[in-house]
C-alpha positions as CSV (number, residue, x, y, z in Angstrom):
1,X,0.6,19.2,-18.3
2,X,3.3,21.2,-16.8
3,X,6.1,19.6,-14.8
4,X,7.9,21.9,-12.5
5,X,9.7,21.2,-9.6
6,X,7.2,21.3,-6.6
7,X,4.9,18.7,-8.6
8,X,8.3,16.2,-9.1
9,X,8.8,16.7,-5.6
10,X,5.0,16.3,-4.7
11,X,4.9,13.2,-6.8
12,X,8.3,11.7,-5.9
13,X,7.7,11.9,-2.3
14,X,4.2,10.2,-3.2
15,X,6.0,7.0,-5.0
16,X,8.4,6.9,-2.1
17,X,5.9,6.4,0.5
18,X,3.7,3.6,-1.9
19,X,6.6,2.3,-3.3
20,X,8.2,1.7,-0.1
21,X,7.8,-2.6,0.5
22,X,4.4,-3.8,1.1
23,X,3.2,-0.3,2.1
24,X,1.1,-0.5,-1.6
25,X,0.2,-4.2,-1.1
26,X,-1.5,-3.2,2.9
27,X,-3.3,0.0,1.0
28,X,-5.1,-2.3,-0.9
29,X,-5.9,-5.0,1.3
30,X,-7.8,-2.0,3.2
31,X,-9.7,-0.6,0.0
32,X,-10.1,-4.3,-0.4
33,X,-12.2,-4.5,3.2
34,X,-9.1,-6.1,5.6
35,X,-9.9,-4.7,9.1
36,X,-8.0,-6.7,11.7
37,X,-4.5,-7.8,11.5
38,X,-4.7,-10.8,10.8
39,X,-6.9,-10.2,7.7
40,X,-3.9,-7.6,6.4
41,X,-1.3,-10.7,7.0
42,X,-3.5,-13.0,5.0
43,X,-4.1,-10.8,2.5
44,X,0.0,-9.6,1.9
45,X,1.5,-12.7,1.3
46,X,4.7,-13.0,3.0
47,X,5.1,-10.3,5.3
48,X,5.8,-10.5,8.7
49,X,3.8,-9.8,11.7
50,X,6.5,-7.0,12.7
51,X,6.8,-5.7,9.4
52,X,3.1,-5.3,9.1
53,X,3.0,-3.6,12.5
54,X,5.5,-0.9,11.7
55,X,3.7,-0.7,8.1
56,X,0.2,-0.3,9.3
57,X,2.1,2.9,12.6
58,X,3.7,4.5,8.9
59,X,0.3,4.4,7.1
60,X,-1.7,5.7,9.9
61,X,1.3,8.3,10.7
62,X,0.8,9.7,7.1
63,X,-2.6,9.8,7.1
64,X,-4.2,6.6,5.1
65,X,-4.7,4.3,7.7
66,X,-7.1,5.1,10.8
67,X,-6.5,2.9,13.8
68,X,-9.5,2.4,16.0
69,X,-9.4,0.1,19.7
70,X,-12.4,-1.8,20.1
71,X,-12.9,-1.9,24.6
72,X,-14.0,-5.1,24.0
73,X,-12.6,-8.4,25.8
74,X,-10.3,-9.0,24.3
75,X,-9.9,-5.7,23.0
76,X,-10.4,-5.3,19.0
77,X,-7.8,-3.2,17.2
78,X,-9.4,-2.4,13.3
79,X,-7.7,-0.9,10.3
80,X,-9.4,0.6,7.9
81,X,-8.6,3.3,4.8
82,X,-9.2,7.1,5.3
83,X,-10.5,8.9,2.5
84,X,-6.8,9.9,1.7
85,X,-6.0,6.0,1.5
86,X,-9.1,5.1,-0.4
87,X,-8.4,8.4,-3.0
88,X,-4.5,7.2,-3.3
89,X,-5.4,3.6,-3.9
90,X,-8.0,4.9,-6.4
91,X,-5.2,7.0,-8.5
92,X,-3.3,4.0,-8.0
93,X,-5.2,1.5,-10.2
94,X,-4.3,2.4,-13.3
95,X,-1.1,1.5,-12.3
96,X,-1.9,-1.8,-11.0
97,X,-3.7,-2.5,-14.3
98,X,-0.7,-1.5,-16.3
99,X,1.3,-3.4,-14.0
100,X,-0.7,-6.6,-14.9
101,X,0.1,-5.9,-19.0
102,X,3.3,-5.6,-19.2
103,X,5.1,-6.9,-16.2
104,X,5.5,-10.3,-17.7
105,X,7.4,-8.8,-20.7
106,X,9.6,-6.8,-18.1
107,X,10.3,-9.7,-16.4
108,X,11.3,-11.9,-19.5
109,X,13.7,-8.5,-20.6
110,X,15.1,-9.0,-17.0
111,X,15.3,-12.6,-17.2
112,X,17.0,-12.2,-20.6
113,X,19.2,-9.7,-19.8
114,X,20.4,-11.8,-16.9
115,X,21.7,-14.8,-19.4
């Protein structure tokens, strides 16, 4: 693999946006199957409800979240991934499964290194 500068960029710029807090955590409550609101706040522990609305405008801004109003009474507002979402989240699970390896040695080094 060759690593010049427009694929650092290209891949920086990608770990910025999924990196950024809870924006990972809402992708994959949508690949998951959240489609209201409330189903994203349930499924992302601990974040707010105006937290998740400015998450959820930033996802569908860039592409990975489609936002769709239901005229219903009372009107339905559903979430859902777009291809682009679903694909990222996809590329992302390796990660999540490295993540669940080693993360609780990184966080005894932490811990340790805190003492």
């Amino acid at each position: 693999m060759q690593v010049d500068e427009s694929s650092c960029a290209a891949f920086q710029r990608t770990l910025e946006r999924v990196g950024q807090r809870w924006s990972g955590a809402i992708l994959f409550a949508a690949v998951g199957g959240a489609r209201r609101f409330g189903e994203y706040r349930r499924a992302v522990e601990g974040i707010s409800d105006r937290m998740l609305a400015l998450r959820l405008k930033e996802l569908e801004r860039d592409g990975f979240i489609v936002r769709e109003v239901i005229p219903s009474t009372p009107v339905q507002v559903l979430y859902r991934p777009t291809p682009a979402g679903a694909e990222l989240i996809a590329a992302l699970q390796p990660l999540e499964e490295w993540g669940n390896t080693h993360l609780p040695e990184l966080v005894e080094r932490e811990t340790n290194a805190g003492r």
